[in-house]
C-alpha positions as CSV (number, residue, x, y, z in Angstrom):
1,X,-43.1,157.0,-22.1
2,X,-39.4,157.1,-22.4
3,X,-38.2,156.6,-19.4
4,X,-34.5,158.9,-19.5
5,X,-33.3,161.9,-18.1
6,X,-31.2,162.2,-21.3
7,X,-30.5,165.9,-22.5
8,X,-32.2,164.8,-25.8
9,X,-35.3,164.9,-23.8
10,X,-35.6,166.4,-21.0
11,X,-34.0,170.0,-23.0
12,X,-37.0,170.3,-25.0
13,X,-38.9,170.8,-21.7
14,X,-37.0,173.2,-20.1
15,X,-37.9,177.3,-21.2
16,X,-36.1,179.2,-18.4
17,X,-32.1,179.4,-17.5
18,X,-32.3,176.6,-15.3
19,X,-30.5,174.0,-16.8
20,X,-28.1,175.7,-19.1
21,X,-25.8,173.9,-19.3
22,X,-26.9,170.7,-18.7
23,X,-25.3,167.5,-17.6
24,X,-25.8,163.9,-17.4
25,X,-24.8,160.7,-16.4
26,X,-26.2,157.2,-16.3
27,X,-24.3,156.5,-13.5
28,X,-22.1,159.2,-11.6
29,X,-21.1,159.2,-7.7
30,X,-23.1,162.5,-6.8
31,X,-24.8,164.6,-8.9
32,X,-22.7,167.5,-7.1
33,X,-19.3,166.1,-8.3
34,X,-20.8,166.5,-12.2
35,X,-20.9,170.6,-11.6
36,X,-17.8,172.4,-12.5
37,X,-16.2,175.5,-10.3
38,X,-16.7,177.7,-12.9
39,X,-20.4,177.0,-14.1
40,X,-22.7,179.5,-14.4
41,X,-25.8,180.3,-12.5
42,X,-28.6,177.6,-13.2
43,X,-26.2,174.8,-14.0
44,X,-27.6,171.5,-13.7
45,X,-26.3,167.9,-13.0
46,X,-28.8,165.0,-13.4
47,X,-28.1,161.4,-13.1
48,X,-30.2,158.4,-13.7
49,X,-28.3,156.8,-10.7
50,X,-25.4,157.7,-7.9
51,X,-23.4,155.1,-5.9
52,X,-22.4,158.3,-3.1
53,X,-25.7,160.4,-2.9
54,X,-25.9,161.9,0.3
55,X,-28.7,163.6,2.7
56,X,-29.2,165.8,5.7
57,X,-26.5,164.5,8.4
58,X,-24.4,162.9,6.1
59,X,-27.1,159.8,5.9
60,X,-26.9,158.5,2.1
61,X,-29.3,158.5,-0.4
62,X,-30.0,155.1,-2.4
63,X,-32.4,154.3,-4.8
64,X,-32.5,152.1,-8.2
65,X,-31.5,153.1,-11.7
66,X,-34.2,154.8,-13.4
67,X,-36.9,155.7,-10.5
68,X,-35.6,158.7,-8.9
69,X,-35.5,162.3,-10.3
70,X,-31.9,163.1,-8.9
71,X,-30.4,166.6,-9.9
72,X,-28.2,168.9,-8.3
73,X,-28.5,172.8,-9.4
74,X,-25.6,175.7,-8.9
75,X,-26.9,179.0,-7.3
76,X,-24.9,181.8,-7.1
77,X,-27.2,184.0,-4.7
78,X,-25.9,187.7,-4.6
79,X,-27.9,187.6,-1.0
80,X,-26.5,188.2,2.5
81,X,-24.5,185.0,3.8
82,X,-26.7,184.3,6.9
83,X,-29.8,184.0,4.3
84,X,-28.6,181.1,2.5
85,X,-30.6,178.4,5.0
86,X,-33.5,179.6,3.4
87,X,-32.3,177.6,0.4
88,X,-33.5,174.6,1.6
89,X,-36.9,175.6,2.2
90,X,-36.9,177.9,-1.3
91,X,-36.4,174.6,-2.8
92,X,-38.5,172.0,-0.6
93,X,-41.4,174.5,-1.9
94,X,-40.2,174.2,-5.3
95,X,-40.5,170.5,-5.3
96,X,-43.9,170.7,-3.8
97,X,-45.3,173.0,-6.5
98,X,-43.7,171.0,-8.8
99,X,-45.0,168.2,-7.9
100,X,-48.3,168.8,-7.6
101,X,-48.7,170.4,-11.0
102,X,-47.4,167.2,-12.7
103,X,-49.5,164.7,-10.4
104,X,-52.3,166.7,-8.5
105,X,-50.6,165.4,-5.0
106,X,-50.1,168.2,-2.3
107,X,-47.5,167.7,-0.6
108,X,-46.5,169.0,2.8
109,X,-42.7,171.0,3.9
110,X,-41.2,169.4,6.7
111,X,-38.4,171.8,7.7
112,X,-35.9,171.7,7.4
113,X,-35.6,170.0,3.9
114,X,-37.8,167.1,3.6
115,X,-41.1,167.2,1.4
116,X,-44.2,164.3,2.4
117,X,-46.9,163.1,1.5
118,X,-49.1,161.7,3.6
119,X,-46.4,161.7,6.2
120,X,-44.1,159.8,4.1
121,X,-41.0,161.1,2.6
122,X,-41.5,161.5,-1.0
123,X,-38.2,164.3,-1.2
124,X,-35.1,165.8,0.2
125,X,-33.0,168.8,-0.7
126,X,-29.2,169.1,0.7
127,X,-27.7,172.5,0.4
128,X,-24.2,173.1,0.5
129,X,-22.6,176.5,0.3
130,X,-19.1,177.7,0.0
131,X,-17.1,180.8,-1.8
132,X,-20.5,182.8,-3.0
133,X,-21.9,179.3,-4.6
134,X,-24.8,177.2,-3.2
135,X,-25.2,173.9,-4.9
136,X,-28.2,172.4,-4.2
137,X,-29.0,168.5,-4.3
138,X,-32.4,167.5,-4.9
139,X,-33.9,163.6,-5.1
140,X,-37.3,162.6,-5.5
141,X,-38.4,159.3,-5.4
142,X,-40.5,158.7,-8.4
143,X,-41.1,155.6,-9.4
144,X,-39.7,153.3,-6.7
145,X,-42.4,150.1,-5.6
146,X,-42.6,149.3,-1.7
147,X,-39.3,147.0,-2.1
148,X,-37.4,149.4,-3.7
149,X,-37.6,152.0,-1.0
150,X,-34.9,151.9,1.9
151,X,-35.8,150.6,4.8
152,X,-35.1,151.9,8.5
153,X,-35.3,155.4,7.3
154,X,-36.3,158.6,10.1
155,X,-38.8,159.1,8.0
156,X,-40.9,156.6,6.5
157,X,-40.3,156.8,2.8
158,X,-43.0,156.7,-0.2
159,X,-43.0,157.2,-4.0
160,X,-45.1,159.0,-6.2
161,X,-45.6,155.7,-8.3
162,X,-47.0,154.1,-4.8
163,X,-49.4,157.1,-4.0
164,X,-50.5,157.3,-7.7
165,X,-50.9,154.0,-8.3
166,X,-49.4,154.4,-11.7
167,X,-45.9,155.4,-12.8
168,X,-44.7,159.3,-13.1
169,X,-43.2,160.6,-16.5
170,X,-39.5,161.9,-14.6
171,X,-38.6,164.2,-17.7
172,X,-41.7,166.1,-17.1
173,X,-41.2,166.6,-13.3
174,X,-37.7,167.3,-13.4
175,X,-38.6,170.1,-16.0
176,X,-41.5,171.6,-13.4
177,X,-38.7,171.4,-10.4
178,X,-36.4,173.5,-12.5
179,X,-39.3,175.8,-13.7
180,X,-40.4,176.2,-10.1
181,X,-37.1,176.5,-8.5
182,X,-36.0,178.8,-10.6
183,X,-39.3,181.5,-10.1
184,X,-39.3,180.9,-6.1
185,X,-35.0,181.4,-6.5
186,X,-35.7,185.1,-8.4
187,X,-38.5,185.9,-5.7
188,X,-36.2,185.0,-3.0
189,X,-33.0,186.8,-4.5
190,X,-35.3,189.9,-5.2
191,X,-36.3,190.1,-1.7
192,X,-32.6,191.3,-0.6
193,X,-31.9,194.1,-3.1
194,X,-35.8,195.4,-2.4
195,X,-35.0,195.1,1.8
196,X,-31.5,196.9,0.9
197,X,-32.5,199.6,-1.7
């Protein structure tokens, strides 16, 4: 398995407007920083590593070259502005979907932005908003082994490599996040115009 979030092949994968356009880095400071003011809806910024990649509270988000699935997404929700909290948990059941279709694990929410497994934090979404756009940051740890997670974490941390017992194919799951997130986004978005018409 090819082990890259390059365009080359993680486009192929992708069928829905998520991810138009499509930008990566090996190596950026945040995914976020990659996303341009004017990009469309459904822009995407993936990197294969960050040096600056943040969490809820300002905490940072660390993890080795090549085992994480780290992507931010621009949103431009045409929704009331005190809705836009709901982001985070629009997205945290994204990831879940996501990744249980790729590996068969269920996770669990943990609100406000945090998806587990057994407990264990396996993912975290940070959404920021400002001017009408929401840019959401998502990382998942995917292939990390025990010494490659963080240590003195809130939450203990896991990987889906460590609860698998065998490596995840990150093209494939970053593909199902978009395809996921972008479904539960029109559901959510569609809820306003159907409460206000």
């Amino acid at each position: 398995m090819a082990d890259s979030l390059a365009p080359e092949i993680v486009r192929p994968l992708l069928h829905g407007r998520f991810g138009r356009p499509y930008r990566y880095e090996e190596l950026t400071e945040s995914t976020q920083r990659l996303l341009r003011e004017d990009d469309p809806e459904g822009a995407v910024a993936v990197a294969e590593e960050q040096t600056h990649g943040r969490g809820r509270l300002g905490r940072s988000w660390q993890a080795p070259a090549r085992t994480s699935v780290l992507v931010s997404v621009l949103l431009r929700p045409q929704v009331a502005p005190p809705r836009l909290p709901e982001l985070s948990l629009v997205a945290g059941g994204a990831v879940a979907e996501a990744i249980a279709a790729v590996t068969e694990i269920e996770p669990a929410i943990s609100f406000p932005n945090d998806v587990l497994v057994g407990g264990r934090k396996v993912a975290g979404i940070l959404a920021e908003s400002s001017d009408g756009r929401v840019v959401l940051g998502i990382g998942v740890n995917a292939n990390q082994t025990g010494d490659q997670l963080p240590p003195d974490t809130p939450t203990e941390p896991t990987s889906l490599r460590l609860e698998l017992g065998k490596a995840v194919d990150r093209a494939q799951l970053l593909a199902a996040i978009l395809q996921q997130l972008e479904a539960a986004y029109d559901v959510w978005v569609a809820k306003e115009s159907s409460a206000s018409g």
